[in-house]
KERO-663535 format. One record per residue: y, z, x of N, C-alpha, C in turn; residue in three letters. Coordinates in pm, 1 decimal, m for minus. Last residue first. Layout:
BEGIN
{pt {Y; Z; X}; {Y; Z; X}; {Y; Z; X}; "Ala"}
...
This chain:
BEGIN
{pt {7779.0; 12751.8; 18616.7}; {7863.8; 12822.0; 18488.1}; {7976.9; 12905.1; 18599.1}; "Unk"}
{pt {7478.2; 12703.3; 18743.4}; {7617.0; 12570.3; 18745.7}; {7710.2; 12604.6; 18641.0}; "Unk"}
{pt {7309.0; 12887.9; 18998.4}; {7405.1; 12919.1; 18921.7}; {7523.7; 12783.7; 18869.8}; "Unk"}
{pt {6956.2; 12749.6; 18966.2}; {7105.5; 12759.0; 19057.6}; {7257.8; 12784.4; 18960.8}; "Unk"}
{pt {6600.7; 12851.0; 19022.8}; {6781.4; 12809.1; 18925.7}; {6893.1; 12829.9; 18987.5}; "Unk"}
{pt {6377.2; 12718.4; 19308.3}; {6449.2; 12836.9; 19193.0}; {6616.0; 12780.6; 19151.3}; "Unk"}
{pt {6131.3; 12475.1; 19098.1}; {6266.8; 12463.1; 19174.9}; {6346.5; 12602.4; 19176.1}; "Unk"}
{pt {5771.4; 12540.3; 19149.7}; {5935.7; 12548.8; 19136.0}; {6001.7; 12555.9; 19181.4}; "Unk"}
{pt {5540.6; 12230.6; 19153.8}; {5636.1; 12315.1; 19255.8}; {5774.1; 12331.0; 19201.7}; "Unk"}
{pt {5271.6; 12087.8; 19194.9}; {5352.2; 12162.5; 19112.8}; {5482.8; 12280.5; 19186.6}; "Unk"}
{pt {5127.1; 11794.1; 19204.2}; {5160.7; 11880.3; 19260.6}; {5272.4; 11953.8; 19172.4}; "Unk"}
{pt {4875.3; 11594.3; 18972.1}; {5016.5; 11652.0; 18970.5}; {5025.1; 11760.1; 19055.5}; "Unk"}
{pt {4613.6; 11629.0; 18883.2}; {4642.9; 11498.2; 19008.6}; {4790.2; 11551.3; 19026.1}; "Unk"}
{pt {4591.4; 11722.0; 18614.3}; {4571.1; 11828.0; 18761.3}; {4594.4; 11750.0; 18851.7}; "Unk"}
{pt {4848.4; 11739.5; 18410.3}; {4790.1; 11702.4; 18455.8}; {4696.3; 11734.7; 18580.6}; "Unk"}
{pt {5017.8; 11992.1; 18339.0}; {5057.2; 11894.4; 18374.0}; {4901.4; 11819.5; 18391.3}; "Unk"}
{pt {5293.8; 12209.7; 18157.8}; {5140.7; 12204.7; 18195.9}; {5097.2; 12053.7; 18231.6}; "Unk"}
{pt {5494.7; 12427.8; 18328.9}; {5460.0; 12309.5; 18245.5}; {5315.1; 12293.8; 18278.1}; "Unk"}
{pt {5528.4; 12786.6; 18355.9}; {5523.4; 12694.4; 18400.2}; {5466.0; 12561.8; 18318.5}; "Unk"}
{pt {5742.7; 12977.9; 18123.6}; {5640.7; 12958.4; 18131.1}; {5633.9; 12808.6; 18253.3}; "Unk"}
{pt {5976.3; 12991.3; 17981.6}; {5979.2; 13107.0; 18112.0}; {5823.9; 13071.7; 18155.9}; "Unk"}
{pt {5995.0; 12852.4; 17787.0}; {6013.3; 12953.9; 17755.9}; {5950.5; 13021.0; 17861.9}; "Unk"}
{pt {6095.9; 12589.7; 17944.1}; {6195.5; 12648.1; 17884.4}; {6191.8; 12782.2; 17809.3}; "Unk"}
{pt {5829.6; 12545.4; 18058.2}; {5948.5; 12624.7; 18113.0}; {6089.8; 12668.6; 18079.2}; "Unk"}
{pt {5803.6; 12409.9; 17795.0}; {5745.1; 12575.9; 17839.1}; {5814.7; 12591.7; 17941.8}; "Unk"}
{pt {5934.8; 12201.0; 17755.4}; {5966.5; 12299.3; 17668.3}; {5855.9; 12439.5; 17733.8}; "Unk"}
{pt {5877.4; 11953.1; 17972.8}; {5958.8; 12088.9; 17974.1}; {5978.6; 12203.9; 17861.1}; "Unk"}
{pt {5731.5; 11795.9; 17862.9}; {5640.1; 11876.8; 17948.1}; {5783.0; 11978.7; 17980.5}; "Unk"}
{pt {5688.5; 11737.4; 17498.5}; {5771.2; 11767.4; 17616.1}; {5754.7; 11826.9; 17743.4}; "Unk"}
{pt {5529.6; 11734.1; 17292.3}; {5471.8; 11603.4; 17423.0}; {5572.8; 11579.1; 17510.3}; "Unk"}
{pt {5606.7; 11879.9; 17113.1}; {5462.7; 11917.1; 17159.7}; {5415.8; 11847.8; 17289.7}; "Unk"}
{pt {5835.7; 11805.3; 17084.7}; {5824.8; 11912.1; 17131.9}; {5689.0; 11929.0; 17204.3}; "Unk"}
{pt {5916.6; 11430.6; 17096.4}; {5856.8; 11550.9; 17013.6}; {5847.8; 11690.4; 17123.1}; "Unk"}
{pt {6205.3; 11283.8; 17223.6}; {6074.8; 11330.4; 17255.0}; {6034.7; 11452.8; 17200.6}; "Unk"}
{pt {6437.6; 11043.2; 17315.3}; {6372.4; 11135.5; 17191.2}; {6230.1; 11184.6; 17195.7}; "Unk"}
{pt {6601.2; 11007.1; 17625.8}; {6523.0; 10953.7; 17472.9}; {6486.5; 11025.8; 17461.1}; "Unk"}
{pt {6826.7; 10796.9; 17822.2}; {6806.3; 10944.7; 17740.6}; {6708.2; 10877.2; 17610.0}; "Unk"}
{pt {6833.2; 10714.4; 18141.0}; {6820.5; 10667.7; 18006.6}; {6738.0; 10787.4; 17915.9}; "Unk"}
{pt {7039.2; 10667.2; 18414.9}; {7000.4; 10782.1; 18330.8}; {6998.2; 10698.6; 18216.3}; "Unk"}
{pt {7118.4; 10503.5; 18722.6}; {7079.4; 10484.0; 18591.0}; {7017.0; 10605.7; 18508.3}; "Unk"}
{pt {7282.5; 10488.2; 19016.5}; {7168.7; 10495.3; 18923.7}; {7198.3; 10513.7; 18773.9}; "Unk"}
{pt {7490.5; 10696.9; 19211.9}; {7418.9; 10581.1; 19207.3}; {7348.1; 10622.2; 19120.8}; "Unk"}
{pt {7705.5; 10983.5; 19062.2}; {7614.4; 10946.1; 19138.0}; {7532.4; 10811.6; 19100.4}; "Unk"}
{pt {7948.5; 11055.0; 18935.7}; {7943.0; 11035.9; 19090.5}; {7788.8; 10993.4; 19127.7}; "Unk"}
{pt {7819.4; 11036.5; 18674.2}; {7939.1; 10917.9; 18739.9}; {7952.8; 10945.0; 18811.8}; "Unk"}
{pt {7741.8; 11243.6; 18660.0}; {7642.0; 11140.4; 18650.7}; {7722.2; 11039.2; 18713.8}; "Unk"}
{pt {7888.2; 11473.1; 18648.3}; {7810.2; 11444.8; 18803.2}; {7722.6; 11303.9; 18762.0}; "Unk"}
{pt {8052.3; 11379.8; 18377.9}; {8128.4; 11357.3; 18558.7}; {7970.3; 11390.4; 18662.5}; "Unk"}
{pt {7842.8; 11437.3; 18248.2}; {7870.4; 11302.9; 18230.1}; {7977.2; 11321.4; 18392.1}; "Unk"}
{pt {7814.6; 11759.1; 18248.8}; {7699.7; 11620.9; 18317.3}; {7769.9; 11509.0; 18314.4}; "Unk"}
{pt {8074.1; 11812.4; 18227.2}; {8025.4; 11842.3; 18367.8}; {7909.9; 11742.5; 18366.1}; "Unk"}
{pt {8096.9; 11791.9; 17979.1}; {8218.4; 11683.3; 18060.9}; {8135.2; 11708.4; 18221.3}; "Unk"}
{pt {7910.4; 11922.9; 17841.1}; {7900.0; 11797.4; 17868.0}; {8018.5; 11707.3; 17934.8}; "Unk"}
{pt {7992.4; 12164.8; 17879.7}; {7863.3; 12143.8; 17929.2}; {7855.3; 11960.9; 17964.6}; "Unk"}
{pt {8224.3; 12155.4; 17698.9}; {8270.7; 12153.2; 17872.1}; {8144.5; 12116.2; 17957.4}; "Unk"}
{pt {8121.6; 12124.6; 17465.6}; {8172.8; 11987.4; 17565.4}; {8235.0; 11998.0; 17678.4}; "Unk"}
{pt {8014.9; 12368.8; 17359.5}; {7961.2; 12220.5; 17415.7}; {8020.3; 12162.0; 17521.0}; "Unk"}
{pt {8190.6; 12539.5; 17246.9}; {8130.1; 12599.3; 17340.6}; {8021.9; 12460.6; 17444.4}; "Unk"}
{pt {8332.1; 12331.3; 17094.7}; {8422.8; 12425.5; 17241.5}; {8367.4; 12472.5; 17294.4}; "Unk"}
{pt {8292.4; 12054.1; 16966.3}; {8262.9; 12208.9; 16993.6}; {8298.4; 12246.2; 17141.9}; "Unk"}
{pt {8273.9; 11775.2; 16994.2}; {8372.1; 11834.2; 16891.2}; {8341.6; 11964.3; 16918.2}; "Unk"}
{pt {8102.0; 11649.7; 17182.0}; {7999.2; 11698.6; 17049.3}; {8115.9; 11776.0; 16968.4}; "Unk"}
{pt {8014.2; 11360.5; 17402.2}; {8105.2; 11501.0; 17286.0}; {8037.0; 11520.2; 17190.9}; "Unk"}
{pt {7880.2; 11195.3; 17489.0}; {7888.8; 11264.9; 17564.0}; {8036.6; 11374.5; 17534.6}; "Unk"}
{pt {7642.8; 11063.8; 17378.7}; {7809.4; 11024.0; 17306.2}; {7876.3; 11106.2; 17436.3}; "Unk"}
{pt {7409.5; 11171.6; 17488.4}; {7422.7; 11001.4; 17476.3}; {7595.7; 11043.3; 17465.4}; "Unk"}
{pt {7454.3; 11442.1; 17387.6}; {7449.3; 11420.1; 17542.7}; {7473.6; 11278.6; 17553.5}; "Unk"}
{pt {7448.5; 11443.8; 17124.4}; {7588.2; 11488.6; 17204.4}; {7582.6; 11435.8; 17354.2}; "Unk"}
{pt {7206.5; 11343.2; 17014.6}; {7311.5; 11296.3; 17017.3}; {7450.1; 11304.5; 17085.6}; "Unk"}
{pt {7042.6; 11517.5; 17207.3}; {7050.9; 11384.9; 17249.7}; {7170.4; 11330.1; 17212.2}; "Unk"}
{pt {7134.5; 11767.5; 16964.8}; {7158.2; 11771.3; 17141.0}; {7168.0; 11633.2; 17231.6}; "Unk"}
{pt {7042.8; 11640.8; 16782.4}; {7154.1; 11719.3; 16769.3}; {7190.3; 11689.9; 16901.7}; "Unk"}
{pt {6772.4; 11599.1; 16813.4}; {6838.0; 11525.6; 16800.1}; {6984.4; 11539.1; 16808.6}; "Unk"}
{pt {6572.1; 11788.1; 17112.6}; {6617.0; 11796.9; 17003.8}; {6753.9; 11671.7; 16958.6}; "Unk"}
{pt {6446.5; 11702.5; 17308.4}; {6347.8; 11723.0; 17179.1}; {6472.6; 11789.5; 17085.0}; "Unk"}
{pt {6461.5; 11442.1; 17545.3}; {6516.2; 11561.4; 17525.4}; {6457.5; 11585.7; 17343.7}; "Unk"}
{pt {6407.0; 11279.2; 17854.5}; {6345.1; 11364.9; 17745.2}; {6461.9; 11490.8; 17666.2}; "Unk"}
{pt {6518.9; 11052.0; 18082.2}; {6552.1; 11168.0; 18083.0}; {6492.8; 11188.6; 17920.5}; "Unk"}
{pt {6497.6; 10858.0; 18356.3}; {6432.8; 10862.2; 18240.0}; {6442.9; 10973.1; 18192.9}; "Unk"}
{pt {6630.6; 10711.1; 18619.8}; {6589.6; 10822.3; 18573.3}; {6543.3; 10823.0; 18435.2}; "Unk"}
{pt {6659.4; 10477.1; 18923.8}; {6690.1; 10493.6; 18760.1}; {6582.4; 10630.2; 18695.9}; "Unk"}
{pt {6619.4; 10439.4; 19137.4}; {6743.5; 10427.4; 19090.1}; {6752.3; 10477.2; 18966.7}; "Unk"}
{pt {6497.7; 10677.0; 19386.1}; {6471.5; 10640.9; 19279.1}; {6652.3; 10584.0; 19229.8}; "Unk"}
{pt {6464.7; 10743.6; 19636.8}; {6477.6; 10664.5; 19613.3}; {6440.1; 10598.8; 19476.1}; "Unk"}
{pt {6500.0; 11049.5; 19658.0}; {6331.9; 10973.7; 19724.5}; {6319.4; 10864.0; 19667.9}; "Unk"}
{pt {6749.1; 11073.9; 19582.9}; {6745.6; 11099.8; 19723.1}; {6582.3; 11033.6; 19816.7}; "Unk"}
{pt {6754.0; 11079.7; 19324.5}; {6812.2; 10987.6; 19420.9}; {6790.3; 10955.7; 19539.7}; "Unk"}
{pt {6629.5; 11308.6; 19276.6}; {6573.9; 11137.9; 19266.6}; {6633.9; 11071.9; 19342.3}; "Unk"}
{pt {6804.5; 11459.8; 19375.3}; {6638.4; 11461.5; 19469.7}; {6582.0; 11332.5; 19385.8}; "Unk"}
{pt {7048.7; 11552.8; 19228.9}; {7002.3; 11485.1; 19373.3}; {6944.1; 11459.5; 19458.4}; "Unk"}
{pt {6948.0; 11668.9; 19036.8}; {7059.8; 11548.3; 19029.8}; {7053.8; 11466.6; 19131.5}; "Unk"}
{pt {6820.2; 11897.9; 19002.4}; {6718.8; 11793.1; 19036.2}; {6832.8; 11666.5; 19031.6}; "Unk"}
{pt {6975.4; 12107.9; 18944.1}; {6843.6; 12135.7; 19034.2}; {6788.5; 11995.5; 19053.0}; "Unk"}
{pt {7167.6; 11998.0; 18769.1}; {7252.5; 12033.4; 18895.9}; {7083.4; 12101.7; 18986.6}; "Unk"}
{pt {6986.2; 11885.2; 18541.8}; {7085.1; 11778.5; 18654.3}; {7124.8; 11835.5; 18805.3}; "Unk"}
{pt {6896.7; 12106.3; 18468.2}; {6810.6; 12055.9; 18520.8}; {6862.2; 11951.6; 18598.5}; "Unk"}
{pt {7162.4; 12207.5; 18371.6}; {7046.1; 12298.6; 18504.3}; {6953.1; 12226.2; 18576.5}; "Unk"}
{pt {7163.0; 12006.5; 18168.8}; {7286.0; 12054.0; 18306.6}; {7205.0; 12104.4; 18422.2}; "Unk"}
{pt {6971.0; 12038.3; 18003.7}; {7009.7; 11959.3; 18044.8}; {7091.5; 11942.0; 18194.3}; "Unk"}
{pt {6991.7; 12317.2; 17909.7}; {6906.5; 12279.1; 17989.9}; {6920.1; 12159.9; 18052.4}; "Unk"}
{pt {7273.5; 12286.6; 17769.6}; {7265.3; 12404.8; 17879.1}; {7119.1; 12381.7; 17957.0}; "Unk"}
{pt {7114.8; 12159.6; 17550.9}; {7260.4; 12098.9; 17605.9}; {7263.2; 12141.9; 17785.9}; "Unk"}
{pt {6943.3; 12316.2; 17457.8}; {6928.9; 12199.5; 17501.2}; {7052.3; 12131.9; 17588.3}; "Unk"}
{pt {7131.7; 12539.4; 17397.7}; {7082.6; 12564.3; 17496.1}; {7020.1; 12450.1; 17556.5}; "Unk"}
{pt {7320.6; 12413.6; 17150.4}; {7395.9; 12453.0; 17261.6}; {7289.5; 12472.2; 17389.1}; "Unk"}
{pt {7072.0; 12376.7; 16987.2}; {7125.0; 12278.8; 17026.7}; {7192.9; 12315.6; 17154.6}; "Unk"}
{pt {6990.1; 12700.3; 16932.5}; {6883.3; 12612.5; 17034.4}; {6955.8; 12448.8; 17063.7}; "Unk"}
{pt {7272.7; 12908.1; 16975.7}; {7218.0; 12836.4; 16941.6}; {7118.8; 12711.7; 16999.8}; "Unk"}
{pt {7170.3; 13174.8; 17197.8}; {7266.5; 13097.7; 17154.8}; {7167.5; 12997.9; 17057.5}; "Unk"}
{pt {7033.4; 13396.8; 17366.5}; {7029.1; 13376.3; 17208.5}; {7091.8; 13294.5; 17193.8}; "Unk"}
{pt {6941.5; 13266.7; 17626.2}; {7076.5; 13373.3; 17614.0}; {7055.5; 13416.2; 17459.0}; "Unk"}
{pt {6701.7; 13169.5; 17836.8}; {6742.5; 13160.0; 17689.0}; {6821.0; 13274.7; 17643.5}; "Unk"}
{pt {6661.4; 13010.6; 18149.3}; {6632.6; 13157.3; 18040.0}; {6708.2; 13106.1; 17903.8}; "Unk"}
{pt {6540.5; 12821.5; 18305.8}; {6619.9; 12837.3; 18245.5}; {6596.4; 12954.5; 18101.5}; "Unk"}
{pt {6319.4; 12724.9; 18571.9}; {6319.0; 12801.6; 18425.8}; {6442.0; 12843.0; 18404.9}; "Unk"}
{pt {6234.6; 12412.0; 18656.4}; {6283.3; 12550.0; 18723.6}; {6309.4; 12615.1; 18560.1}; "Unk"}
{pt {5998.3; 12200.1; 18869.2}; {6038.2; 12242.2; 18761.5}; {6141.3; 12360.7; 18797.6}; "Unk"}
{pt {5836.7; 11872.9; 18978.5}; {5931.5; 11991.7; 19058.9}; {6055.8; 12062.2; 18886.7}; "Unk"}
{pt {5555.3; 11674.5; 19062.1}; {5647.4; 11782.8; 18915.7}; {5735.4; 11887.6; 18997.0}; "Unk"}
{pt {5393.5; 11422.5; 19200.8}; {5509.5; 11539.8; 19218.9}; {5579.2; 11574.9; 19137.1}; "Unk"}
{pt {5363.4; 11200.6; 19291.9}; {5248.9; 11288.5; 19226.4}; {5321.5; 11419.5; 19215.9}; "Unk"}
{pt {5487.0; 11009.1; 19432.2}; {5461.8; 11102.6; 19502.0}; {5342.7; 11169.1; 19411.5}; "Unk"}
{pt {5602.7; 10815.1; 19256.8}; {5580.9; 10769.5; 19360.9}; {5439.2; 10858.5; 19433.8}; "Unk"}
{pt {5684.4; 10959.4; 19007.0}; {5540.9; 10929.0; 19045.3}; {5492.0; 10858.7; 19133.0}; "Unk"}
{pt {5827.3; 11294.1; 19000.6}; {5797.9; 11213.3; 19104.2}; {5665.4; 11098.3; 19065.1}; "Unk"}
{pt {5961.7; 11460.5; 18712.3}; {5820.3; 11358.4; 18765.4}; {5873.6; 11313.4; 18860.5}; "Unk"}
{pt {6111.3; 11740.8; 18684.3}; {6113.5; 11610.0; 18729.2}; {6023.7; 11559.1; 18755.5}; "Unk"}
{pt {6203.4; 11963.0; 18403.5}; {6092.3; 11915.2; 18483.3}; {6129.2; 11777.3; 18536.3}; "Unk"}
């Protein structure tokens, strides 16, 4: 999910769930949500991003930007290189499940938002 709050603007997209492990798929949401929304902050002039993530396992790998696993760290050589091509600032933090506005579109469900909030999905873009 991306907040616009210049705008009033949630722009979301649903990422399915393969069975893998729920760290590896935090990881794998992360990415989807960079390569659907990497270049629309930027773009409505935002420098700096604020990025949620609910599980610790996963923050930890994404901050360090390795995680020693083979099925991981190709996920994460791809965000950390599109982050370094692009202007701005990404600051990663720890956020309970219940007060993640992305964990329902993470189960195929739209986020639930506020009603002053425009809502609009992003469709998923193949980044594998």
């Amino acid at each position: 999910v991306l907040l616009l709050p210049l705008s009033w603007e949630a722009l979301f997209l649903r990422v399915p769930a393969r069975g893998a492990k729920i760290d590896f798929l935090e990881v794998e949401a992360v990415l989807a949500a960079d390569f659907a929304f990497g270049d629309l902050w930027g773009a409505q002039g935002y420098a700096e991003l604020l990025a949620f993530v609910d599980n610790n396992c996963s923050l930890a790998w994404i901050t360090r930007g390795c995680s020693f696993r083979d099925d991981v760290d190709p996920l994460l050589e791809a965000l950390w290189l599109r982050m370094a091509r692009r202007p701005g600032v990404v600051w990663w933090e720890r956020v309970p499940s219940i007060g993640n506005v992305a964990d329902l579109p993470s189960r195929g469900h739209p986020p639930d938002l506020p009603s002053a909030w425009s809502l609009r999905e992003v469709p998923g873009r193949r980044f594998r």
